[in-house]
N, C-alpha and C positions, 0 to 999 in steps of 0.2 A: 700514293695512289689510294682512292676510295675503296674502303671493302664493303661488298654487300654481304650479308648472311642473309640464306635464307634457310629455315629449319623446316625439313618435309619436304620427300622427293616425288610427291603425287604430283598428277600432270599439273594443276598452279602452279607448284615451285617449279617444274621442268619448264613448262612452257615461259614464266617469268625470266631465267635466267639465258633461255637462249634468245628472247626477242631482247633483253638487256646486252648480250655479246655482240648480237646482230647492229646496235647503236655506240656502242661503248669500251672503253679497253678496259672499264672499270675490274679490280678483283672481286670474281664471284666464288662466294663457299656455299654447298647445298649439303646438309647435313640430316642423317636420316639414321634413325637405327635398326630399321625395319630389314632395307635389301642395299647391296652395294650400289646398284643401277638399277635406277624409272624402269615398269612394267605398266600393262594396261592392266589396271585391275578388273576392269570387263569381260576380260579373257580369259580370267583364273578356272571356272566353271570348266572353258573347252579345254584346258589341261587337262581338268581330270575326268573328261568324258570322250580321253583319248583324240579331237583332235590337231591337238597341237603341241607342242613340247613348253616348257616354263621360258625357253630362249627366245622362243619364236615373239612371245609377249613385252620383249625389249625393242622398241621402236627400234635404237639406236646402236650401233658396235660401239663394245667396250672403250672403244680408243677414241669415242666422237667427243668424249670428257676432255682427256686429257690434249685431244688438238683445237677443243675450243678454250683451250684455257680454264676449264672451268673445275674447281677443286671439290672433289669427296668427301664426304669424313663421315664414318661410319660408328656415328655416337648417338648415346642419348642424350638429349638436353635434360637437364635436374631440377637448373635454375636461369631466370633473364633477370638482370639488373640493367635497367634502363638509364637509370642516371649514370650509372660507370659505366655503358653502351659495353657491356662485357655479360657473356653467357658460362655457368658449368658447366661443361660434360662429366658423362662418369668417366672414373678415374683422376677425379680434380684435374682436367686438364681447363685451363679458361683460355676461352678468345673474344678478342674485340670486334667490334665494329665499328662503319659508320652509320651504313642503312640495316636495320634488322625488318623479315620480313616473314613473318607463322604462317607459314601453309601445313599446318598438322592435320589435317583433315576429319574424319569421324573415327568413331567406335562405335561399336556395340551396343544397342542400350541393354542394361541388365534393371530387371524391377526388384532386388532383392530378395528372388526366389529361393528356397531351399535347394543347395545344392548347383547352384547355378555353377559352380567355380569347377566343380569336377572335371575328371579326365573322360572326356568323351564329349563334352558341349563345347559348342563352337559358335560363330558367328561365320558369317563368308564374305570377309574384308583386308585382311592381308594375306602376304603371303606363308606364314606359319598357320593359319589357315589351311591353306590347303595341305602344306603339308601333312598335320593330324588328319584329316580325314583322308586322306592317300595311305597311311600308317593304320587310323583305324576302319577302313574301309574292308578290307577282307575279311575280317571276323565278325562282319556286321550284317541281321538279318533283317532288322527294323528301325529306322531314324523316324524323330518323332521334331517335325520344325512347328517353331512358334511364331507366329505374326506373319498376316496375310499380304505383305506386300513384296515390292519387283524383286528381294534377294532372296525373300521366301520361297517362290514360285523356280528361281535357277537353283536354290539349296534340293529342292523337289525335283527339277529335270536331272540336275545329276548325280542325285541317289536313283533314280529308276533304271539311268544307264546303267548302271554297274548290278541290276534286278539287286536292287535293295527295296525291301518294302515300304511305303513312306503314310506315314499319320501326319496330315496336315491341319497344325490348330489355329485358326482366325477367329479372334475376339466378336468381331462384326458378325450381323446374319449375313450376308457375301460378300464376298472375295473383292476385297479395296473400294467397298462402299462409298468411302469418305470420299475417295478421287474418281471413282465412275459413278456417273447413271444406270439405273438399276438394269436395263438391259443390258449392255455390255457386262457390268458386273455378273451377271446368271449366267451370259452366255460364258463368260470364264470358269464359271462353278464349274459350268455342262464340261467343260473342254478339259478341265482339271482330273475331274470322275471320269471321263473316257480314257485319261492314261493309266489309270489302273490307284492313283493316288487316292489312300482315304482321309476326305475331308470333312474335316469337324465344324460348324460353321457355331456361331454363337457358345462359343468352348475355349477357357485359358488352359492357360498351366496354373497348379498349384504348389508342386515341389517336384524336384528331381532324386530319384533312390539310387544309393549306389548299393553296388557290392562287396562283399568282403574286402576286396580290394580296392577300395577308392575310386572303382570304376561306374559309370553309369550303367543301372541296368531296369530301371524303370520310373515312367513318371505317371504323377495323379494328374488328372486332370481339376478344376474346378468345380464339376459334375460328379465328384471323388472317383472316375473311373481309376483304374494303374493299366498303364499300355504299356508291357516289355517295351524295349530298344537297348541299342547300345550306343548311339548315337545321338545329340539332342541338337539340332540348329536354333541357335537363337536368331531371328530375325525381326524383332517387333522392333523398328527403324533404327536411325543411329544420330548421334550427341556430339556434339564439335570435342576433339579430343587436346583438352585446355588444359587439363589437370596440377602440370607443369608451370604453370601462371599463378597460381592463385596465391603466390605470395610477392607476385612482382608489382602490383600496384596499374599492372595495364589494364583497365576498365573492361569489364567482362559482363556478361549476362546469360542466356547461355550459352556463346561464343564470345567471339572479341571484335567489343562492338567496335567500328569503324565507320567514318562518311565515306560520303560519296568519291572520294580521293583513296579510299582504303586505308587512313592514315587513323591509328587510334591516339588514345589520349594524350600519348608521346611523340613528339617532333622525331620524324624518322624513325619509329616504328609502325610498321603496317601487318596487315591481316588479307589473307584471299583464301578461295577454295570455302571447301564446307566448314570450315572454324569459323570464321569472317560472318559478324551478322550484325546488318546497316541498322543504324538507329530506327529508321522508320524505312518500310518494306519499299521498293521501287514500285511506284503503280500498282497493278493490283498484287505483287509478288511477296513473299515471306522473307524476313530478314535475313534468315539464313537459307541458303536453297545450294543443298548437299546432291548437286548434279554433275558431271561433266563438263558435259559446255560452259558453264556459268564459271566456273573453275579455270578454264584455259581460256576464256574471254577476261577475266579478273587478272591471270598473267597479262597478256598483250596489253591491255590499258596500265597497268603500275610499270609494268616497262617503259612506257614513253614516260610518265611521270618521273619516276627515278634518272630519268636520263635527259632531263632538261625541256620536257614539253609535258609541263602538269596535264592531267585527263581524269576527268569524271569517269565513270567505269558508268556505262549506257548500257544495259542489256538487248535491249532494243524489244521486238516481238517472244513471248513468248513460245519454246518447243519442247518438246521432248520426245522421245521414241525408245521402246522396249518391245521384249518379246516374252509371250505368255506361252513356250510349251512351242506350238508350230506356228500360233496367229500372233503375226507382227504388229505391232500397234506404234501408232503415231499421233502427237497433238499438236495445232498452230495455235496462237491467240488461247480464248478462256473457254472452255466447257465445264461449268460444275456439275458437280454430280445431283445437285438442285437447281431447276430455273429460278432465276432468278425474279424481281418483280417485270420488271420491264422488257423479259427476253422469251424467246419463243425459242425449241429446240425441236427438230426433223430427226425421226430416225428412221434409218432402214437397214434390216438385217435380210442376207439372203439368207434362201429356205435349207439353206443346206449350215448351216447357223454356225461357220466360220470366218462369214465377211459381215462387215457392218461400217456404217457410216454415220454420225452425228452432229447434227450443223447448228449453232448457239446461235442467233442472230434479233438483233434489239424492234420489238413489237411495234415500234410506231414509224420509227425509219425502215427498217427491213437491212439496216448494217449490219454485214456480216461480223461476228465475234468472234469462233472459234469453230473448230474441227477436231471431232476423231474419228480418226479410220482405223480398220480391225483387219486386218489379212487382206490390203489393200495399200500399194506404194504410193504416194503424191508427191509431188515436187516442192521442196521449201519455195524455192526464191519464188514459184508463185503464190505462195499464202503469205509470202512477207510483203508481196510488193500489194498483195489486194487487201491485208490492213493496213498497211501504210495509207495507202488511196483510200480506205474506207469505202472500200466499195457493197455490194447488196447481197443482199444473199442470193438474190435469181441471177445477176450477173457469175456467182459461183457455181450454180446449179448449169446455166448455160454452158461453161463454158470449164465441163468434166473433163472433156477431152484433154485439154490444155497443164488440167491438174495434174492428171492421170502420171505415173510414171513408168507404169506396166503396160503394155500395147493390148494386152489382153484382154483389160479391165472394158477399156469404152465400148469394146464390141461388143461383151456380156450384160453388162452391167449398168451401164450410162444410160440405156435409153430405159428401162426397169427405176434404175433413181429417179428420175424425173417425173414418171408417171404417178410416182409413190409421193413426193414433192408435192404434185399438181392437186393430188387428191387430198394431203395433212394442210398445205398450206399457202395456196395460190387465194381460197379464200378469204383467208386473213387479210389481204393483199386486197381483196376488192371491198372489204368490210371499212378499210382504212380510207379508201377515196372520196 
């Protein structure tokens, strides 16, 4: 019987081996040293801002493993040897394969800071993660996180539940500059400073101080300020966690490159998830793109592969969706945080500067390109099917209602977008005819 391995039990590997049971009697092993059983790492944060327990975060009962057939092993990998299709574990245990498949996902990025290694700094990406700061969380009267983007921002909501003081340092002058337009970005600053959070804007780290004890107790800034904590979040993004590769000959770069098959240099070994980064980016996407979705869409396509109907892995429309603090935020298709040459972008923010809306869409057709909404729900399957069609942007604008996913939004707000639309850029519209 065929064995598959796959190392890493984040949703890739999860979602890989059960669209693989779902086709196949093949043996699967998922091997992880992190936790015994797949959690949402999503979730970690509501553990520890109370509401929900670490169980709650297992999609799955303990026992859906062992009646799908599907085997455990709660190791670290050391070493992969490709040509002997055979992996280390610690404790020199070795196993074979036929199919071997990395789903190790990210880590932490560390910049060689002073101190960075101490007890008291953390990232918020596993689950021994939370744990330390559940452990160091009582004794703690100031956290000081680094790097302004999405795990920044929940390292920040859930030190404030527990009234921890929080110093928040972004390199940038606002808040995820690189990926918003400057209004959404300010409006974040705004919404950041109302929860009581102080943020440093155009401010790193320089080194982390510990205490007598090995413990963190204050960090410099690169402005040489020292801000007590006892606590530091590292969050300035996160690195395909390969480490384990680099003497196995599988073609790496900063991940492990892979085509469009997910198949790297080696006949039956592949790569998904946020390790996994394609030689050249999908359209306009980045080789490696450390998301969710993209993750458990990279399972379901090597599934059918692995099981006798090869499949390109097709991302299809670009999305994403997170939350900043209370304002939920969503994107379809492309908004950069710069127009581009050929693209016109609509924005409207309402006056109470927690909803907003931004529409990309190309200056000489009037195709619509992308969307972001700020404290406002819309519906995918309609922004997937109106780039698919390439439809316009005033056919989007027409037709809010339809978007909308909240009942509440078109009767406030629908007919106020449009006016605001009519007046940035209906003109354009007649300039073009």
């Amino acid at each position: 019987m065929e064995h598959i391995v796959i190392i890493g039990n984040g949703i890739s590997g999860v979602t890989l081996a059960r669209h693989i049971r779902k086709r196949s009697d093949a043996k699967i092993s998922i091997i992880s040293a992190e936790t015994n059983y797949f959690f949402s790492r999503t979730a970690l944060m509501y553990v520890f801002m109370g509401h929900m327990k670490f169980e709650h975060t297992q999609p799955y009962e303990n026992d859906f493993w062992k009646k799908n057939n599907i085997n455990l092993i709660h190791k670290k990998v050391s070493e992969v040897f490709p040509k002997e299709k055979s992996l280390l574990l610690d404790g020199n245990t070795v196993i074979t394969f036929d199919k071997l498949v990395i789903a190790t996902g990210s880590k932490p990025n560390k910049f060689g800071w002073p101190g960075q290694d101490l007890e008291g700094v953390t990232g918020l990406y596993f689950k021994q993660d939370l744990e330390n700061l559940e452990k160091w969380a009582p004794t703690t009267k100031r956290a000081v996180i680094v790097g302004g983007g999405l795990i920044g921002i929940e390292l920040a909501e859930m030190m404030r539940a527990r009234n921890i003081e929080v110093t928040f340092l972004v390199r940038e002058d606002s808040f995820w500059n690189g990926v918003l337009p400057k209004g959404e970005s300010q409006m974040i600053n705004r919404h950041i400073k109302e929860h009581h959070i102080d943020l440093r804007l155009s401010t790193g780290l320089k080194e982390i101080i510990a205490d007598e004890n090995g413990r963190t107790k204050a960090i410099i800034t690169d402005k040489d300020e020292t801000i007590e904590c006892q606590i530091v979040g590292l969050t300035a993004g996160v690195s395909p966690n390969i480490d384990f590769l680099k003497t196995s000959g599988i073609e790496l770069g900063r991940g492990v490159k892979v085509n469009r098959f997910l198949e790297t240099n080696f006949k039956d070994i592949y790569a998904i998830g946020d390790c996994a980064e394609q030689h050249e980016g999908i359209g306009e996407r980045r080789p490696i793109e450390a998301v969710w979705y993209t993750g458990r869409m990279m399972g379901e396509s090597l599934a059918q592969t692995l099981t006798g109907n090869p499949m390109e892995y097709k991302p299809g429309h670009w999305f994403n969706s997170a939350k900043f603090l209370d304002i939920e935020y969503q994107t379809y298709g492309w908004v950069w945080a710069k127009e581009k040459e050929n693209e016109t972008h609509f924005y409207w923010e309402h006056k109470g500067g927690k909803k907003a809306i931004r529409i990309a869409f190309d200056t000489e057709s009037r195709r619509f390109l992308g969307i972001n909404t700020f404290g406002i729900r819309m519906r995918h399957e309609f922004f997937d099917k109106v780039l698919t069609d390439q439809q316009s942007v005033d056919y989007v604008i027409e037709n809010l209602a339809a978007a909308n996913f909240d009942p509440e939004f078109y009767t406030s707000h629908k007919k106020e977008i449009q006016i605001e639309f009519t007046k940035q850029c209906v003109g354009l519209k007649n300039e073009s005819l």
